[in-house]
C-alpha positions in Angstrom: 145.3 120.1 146.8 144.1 122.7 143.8 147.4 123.8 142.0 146.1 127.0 140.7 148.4 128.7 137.8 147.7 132.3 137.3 149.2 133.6 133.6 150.1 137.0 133.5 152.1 138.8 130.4 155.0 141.2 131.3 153.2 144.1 132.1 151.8 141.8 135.1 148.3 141.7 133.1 146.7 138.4 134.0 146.1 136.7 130.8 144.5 133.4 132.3 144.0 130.4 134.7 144.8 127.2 134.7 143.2 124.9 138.0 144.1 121.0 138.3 143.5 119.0 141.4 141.0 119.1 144.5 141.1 120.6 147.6 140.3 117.7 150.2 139.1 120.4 152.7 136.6 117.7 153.3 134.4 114.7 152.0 133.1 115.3 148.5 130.2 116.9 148.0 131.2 118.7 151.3 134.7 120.6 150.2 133.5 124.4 150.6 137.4 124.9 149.5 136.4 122.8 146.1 133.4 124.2 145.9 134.6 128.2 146.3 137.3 128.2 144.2 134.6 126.3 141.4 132.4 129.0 142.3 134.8 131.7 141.8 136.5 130.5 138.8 133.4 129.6 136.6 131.9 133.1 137.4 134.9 134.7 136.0 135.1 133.0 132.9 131.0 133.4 132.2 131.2 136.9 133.4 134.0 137.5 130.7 132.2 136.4 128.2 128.7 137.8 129.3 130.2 141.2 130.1 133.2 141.6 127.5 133.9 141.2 123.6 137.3 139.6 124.8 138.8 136.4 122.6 138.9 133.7 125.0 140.0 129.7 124.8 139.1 126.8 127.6 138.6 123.8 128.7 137.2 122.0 131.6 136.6 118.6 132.5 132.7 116.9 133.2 134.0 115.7 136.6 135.8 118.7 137.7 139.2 119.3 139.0 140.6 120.8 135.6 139.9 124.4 134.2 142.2 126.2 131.7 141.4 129.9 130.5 143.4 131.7 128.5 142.6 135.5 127.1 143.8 135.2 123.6 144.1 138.5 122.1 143.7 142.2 123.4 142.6 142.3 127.1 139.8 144.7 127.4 139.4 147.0 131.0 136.1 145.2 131.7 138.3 141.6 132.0 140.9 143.0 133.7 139.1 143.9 136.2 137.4 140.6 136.3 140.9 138.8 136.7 141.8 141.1 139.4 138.8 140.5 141.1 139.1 136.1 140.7 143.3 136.3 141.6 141.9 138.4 145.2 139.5 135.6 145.2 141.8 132.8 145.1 144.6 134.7 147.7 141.8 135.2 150.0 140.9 131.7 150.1 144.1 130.4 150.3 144.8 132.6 153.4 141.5 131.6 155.1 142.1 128.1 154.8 145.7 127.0 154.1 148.1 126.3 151.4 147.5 123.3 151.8 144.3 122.9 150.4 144.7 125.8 147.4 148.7 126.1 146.5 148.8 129.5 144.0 151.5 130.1 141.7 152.2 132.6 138.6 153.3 132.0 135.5 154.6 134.9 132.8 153.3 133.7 129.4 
């Protein structure tokens, strides 16, 4: 299962994502769960810091099945949007294909 933690500040801004785990949807190389969520999550942070001026820190490991992002200083409109757009994302995949394979929770940091 991906555990998926979704940081948000107290005015509900998302500030960041952590992802640890696969989804087991299916063999490797074959998980469409594994590979949306991937496909989702490394979009967000390039387009973030393609598209944006925003401060950012991460991490992911070479094999996969770990991803930290954090927005580190003042969230612009362009990135907030961005996080918006990857938490929908995530929900929608979680509700197409089960909890079980993507479990979502938030975090207030």
């Amino acid at each position: 299962m991906i555990q998926v933690t979704i940081l948000r500040d107290s005015e509900n801004i998302y500030r960041g994502i952590e992802l640890n785990g696969h989804a087991g949807y299916d063999e490797e190389g074959h998980d469409i769960v594994c590979a949306a969520v991937s496909a989702l999550t490394i979009n967000a942070v390039n387009s973030v810091e393609a598209f944006t001026d925003d401060v950012f820190s991460g991490e992911a490991a070479e094999d996969g099945g770990f991803l930290t992002f954090r927005l580190t200083e003042h969230v612009s409109t362009g990135s907030k949007l961005l996080m918006d757009s990857l938490v929908l994302g995530l929900q929608n995949i979680r509700d197409e294909y089960g909890a079980q394979y993507i479990n979502i929770r938030f975090k207030e940091v």
